[in-house]
C-alpha positions in Angstrom: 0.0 0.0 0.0 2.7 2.2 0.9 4.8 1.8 -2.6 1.4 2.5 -4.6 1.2 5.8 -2.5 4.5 6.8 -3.1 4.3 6.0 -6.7 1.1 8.2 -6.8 2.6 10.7 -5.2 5.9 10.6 -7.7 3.3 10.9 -10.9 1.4 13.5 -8.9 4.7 15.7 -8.4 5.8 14.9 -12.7 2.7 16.0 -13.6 2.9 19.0 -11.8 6.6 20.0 -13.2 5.3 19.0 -16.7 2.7 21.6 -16.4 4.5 24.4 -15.1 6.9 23.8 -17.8 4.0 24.2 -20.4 2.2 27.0 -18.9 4.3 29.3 -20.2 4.2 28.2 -23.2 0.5 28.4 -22.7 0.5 32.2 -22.7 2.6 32.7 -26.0 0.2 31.1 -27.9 -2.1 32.7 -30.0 -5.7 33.9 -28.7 -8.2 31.6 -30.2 -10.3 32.6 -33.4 -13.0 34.0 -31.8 -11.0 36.7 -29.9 -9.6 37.9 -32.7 -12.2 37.0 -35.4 -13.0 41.3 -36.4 -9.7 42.0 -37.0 -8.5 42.8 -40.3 -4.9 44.0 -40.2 -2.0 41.2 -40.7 -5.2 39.3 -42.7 -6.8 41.7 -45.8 -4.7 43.7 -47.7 -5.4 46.8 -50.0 -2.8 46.2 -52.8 -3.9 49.2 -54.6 -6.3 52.2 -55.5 -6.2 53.4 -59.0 -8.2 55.5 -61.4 -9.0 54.2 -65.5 -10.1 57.0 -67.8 -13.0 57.0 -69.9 -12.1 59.1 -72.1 -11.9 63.1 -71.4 -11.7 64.1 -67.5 -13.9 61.1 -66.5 -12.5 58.2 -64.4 -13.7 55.4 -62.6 -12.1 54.3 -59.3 -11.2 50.6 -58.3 -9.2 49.5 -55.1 -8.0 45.9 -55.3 -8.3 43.6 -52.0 -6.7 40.7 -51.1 -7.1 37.6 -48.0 -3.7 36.9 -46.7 -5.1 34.1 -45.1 -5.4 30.3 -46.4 -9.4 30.5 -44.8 -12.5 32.1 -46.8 -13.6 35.6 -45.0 -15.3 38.7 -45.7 -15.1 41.9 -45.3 -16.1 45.7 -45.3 -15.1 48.7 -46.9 -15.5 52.6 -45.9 -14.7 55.3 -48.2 -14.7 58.8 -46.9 -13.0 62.2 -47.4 -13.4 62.1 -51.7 -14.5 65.4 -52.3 -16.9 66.7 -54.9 -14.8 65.4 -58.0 -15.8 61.6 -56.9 -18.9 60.0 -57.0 -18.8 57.1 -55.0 -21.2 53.9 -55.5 -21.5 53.4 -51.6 -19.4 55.5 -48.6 -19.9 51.5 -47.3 -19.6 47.8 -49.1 -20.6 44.9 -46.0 -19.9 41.3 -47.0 -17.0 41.5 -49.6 -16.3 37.6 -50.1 -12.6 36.6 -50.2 -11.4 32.9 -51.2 -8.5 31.8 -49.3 -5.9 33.5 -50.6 -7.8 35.3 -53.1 -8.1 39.3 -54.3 -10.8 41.3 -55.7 -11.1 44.2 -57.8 -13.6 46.3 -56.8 -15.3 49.6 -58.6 -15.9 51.6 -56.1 -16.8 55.0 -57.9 -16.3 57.7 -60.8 -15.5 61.3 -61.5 -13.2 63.7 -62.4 -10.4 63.0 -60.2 -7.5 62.0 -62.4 -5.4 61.6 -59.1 -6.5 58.5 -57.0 -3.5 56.1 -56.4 -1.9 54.5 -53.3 -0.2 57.9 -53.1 -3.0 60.3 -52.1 -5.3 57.7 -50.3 -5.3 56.7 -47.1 -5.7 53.0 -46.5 -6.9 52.5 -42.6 -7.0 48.7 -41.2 -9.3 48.4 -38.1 -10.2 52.0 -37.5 -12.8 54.1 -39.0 -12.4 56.1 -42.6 -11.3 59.5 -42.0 -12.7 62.6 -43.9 -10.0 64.9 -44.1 -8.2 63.0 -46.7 -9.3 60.2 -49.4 -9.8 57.3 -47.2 -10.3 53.5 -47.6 -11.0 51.6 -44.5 -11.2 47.9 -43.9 -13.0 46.4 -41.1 -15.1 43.7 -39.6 -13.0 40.8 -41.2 -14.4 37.6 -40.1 
């Protein structure tokens, strides 16, 4: 009786150590899906904003998306701060659908602004579209 005590007791005390050797470990590790399931920055990329012509001063506007991610997600874009020269389709687009790994183009308006590039918009990840300056937001990436 005594030995099968004392053997308890000997797992009891490596199962301990083993655990507070992982518990650390434990903490380092990512938080799971759910905790993290809004967030779009590290995941969606905006690889670009450009402008086509149609032909005089008139342009159409596309931003191109991308999942970084090998999982199917969607997304949402805000557009704010494009002045008088753009006429957007929607300041919002809920439910863009992204294939693993996939990109999108998307039309998002048209005007007379012959300069909309990655160098005068801002692209935002996670925070709202500001309207001081040609924004493109992405949020709510689940």
């Amino acid at each position: 009786m005594t030995r099968l005590t004392s053997a308890a007791r000997t797992l009891a005390r490596r199962t301990l150590v083993a655990g507070l050797a992982v518990a650390p470990l434990l903490a380092l590790a990512p938080a799971p899906a759910e905790a993290q399931s809004a967030t779009c920055r590290g995941r969606v990329f905006i690889d670009s904003v450009y402008q086509t012509g149609l032909g005089g001063n008139r342009y159409e506007y596309f931003v191109q998306i991308r999942n970084g991610t090998p999982a199917a997600l969607t997304a949402q874009l805000n557009f704010a701060g494009f002045g008088h020269t753009v006429t957007l389709f929607s300041p919002q687009l809920a439910g863009i659908a992204l294939g693993p790994n996939a990109s999108q183009t998307i039309r998002f308006g048209n005007g007379t602004n012959g300069n909309i590039n990655m160098g005068t918009v801002t692209v935002t990840y996670d925070a709202p579209a500001g309207s001081g300056r040609p924004t493109v937001a992405v949020n709510n990436c689940r």
